[in-house]
N, C-alpha and C positions, 0 to 999 in steps of 0.2 A: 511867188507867182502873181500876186494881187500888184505890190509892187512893180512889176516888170506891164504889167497889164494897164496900170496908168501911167507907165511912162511913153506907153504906144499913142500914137496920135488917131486924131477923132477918125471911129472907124466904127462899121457894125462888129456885133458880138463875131459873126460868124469869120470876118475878117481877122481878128483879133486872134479867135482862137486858132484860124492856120501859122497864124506868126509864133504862138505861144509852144506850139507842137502837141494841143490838145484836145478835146472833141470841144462842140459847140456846148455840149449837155453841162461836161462839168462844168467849162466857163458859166453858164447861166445860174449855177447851181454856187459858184464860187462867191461869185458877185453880192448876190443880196444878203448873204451870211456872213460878211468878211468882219464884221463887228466882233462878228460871235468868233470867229477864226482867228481874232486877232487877241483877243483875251484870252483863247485857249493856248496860244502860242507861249504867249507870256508864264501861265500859271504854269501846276507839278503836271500836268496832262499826258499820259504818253506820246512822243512825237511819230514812234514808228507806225499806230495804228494808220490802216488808210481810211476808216468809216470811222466816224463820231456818232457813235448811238449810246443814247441814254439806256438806262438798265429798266430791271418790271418797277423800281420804286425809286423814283428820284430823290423825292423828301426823303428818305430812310438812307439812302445811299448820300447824299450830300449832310445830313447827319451823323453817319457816320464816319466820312471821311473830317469832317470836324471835329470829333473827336477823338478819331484816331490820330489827328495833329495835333493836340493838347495832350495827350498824353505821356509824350518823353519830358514834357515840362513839370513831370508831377516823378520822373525817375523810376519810370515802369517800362518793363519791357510789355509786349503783347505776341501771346502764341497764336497759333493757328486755330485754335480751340476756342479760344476769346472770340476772335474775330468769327467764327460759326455761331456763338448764342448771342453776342451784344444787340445785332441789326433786330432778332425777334423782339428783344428786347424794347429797344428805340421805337420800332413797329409798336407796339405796346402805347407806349407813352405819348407818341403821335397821333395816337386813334384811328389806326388804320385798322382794329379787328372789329369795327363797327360802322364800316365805312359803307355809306350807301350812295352809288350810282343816281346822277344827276337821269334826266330823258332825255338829254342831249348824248350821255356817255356810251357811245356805240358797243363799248368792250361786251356792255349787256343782253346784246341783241346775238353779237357775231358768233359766241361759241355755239349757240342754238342754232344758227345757219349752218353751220361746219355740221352741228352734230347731225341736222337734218340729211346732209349731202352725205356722210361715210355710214348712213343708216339709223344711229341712233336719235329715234322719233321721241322716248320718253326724257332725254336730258333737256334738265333744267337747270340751268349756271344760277346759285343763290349768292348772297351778298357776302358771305361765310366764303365760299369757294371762292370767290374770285377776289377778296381783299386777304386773305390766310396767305401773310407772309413766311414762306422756308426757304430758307441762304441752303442752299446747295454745293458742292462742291464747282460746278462748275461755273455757282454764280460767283464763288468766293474767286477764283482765277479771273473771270472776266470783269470784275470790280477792281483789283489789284492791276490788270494791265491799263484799266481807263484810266487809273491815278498813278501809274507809275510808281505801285509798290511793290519792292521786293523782300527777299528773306535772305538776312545775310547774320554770318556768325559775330557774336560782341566780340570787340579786342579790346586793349585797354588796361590801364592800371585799376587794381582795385580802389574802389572807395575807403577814407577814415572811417575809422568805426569811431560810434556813436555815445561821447563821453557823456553827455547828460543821464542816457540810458543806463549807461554803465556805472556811474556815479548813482543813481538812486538803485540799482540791482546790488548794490553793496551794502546799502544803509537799510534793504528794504530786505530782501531773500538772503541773501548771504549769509545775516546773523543765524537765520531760522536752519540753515543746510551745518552750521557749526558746529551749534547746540549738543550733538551727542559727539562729540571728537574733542577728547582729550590736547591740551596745548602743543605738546610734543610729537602729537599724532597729524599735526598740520603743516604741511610744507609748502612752498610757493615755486611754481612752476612756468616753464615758458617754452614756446616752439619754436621752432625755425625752421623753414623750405630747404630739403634738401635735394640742390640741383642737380643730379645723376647723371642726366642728359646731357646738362652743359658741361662734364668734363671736357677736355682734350686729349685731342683721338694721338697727341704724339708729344715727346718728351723733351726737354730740352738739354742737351748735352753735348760734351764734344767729341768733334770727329774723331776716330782712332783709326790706325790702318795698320791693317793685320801685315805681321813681319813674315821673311821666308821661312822662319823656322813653323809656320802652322799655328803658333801661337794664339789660345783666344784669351782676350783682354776684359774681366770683369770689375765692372765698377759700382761700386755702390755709395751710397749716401744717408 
């Protein structure tokens, strides 16, 4: 759209945005952010959102989306359940459960307007209440649509197992598990997948065709 809007010749906004087929508002609204629009365009950003709004904590949340991108580099999965305790976490380590409101920070003022207006005269928003970061469920969905992350099942060959490990679980535990078991009493063992599933649903053999006399034709092998 931004594109298309400076390829239009010198015109007001309002001219601009009848060519564009959009209201004047967004065009105004487009214009001085296109910086910012244009870096999101590029990053993992969801594209389908139509609003770009940050979340209750952007440090936390930008946080841990940097972290949760480091993390396959380390050969970790991460569930649902991770991604619920890390953010308090990170909140933690940020120092946001001590965070005290600047007198320019209006958040301070406003919930005591509100509370005033729906009746409650004696509420008093303290530093505690209003910096006490809790991920939510529904914070965890609208974090995961701002970055464009999804839950998808692993496919995949398995990974080598891990001969250093296995080499010193030999020299190290092994001997001590032997210890009471007689030479004769020890055997060497191994598994194998067995694929059930992937049989074949049909046989291969050849065609016979049954004679007039009724005859059935049995063959084995």
């Amino acid at each position: 759209m931004l594109k298309k809007y400076d390829a239009l010749p010198s015109c007001s906004q309002r001219c601009a945005a009848i060519k564009l087929g959009i209201t004047q508002s967004t065009l105004s609204r487009l214009v001085p952010n296109r910086e910012k629009i244009s870096e999101d365009s590029t990053s993992n950003i969801n594209p389908k959102r139509k609003r770009i709004r940050d979340g209750k904590d952007v440090a936390v949340e930008n946080t841990l989306l940097q972290w949760f991108t480091n993390v396959p580099t380390q050969n970790a999965s991460i569930s649902r359940g991770i991604l619920m305790e890390k953010p308090a976490i990170l909140a933690s380590k940020l120092g946001h459960e001590g965070f005290k409101p600047t007198d320019g920070w209006i958040l301070m003022e406003k919930p005591a307007i509100l509370a005033s207006k729906l009746g409650h005269e004696g509420f008093k928003p303290t530093d505690g209440w209003l910096s006490r970061f809790k991920p939510t469920d529904g914070w965890l969905s609208r974090w995961k649509k701002r970055n464009n992350i999804v839950y998808k099942k692993l496919h995949g060959e398995i990974k080598d197992a891990d001969s250093p490990a296995a080499e010193s679980w030999i020299k190290t535990s092994l001997p001590e598990l032997l210890r009471d078991f007689k030479p004769d009493k020890i055997y060497n063992t191994d598994e194998t997948a067995l694929y059930f599933r992937a049989l074949s649903d049909y046989l291969r053999m050849n065609h016979m065709r049954r004679g007039k006399s009724k005859r059935s034709v049995l063959q084995f092998w």
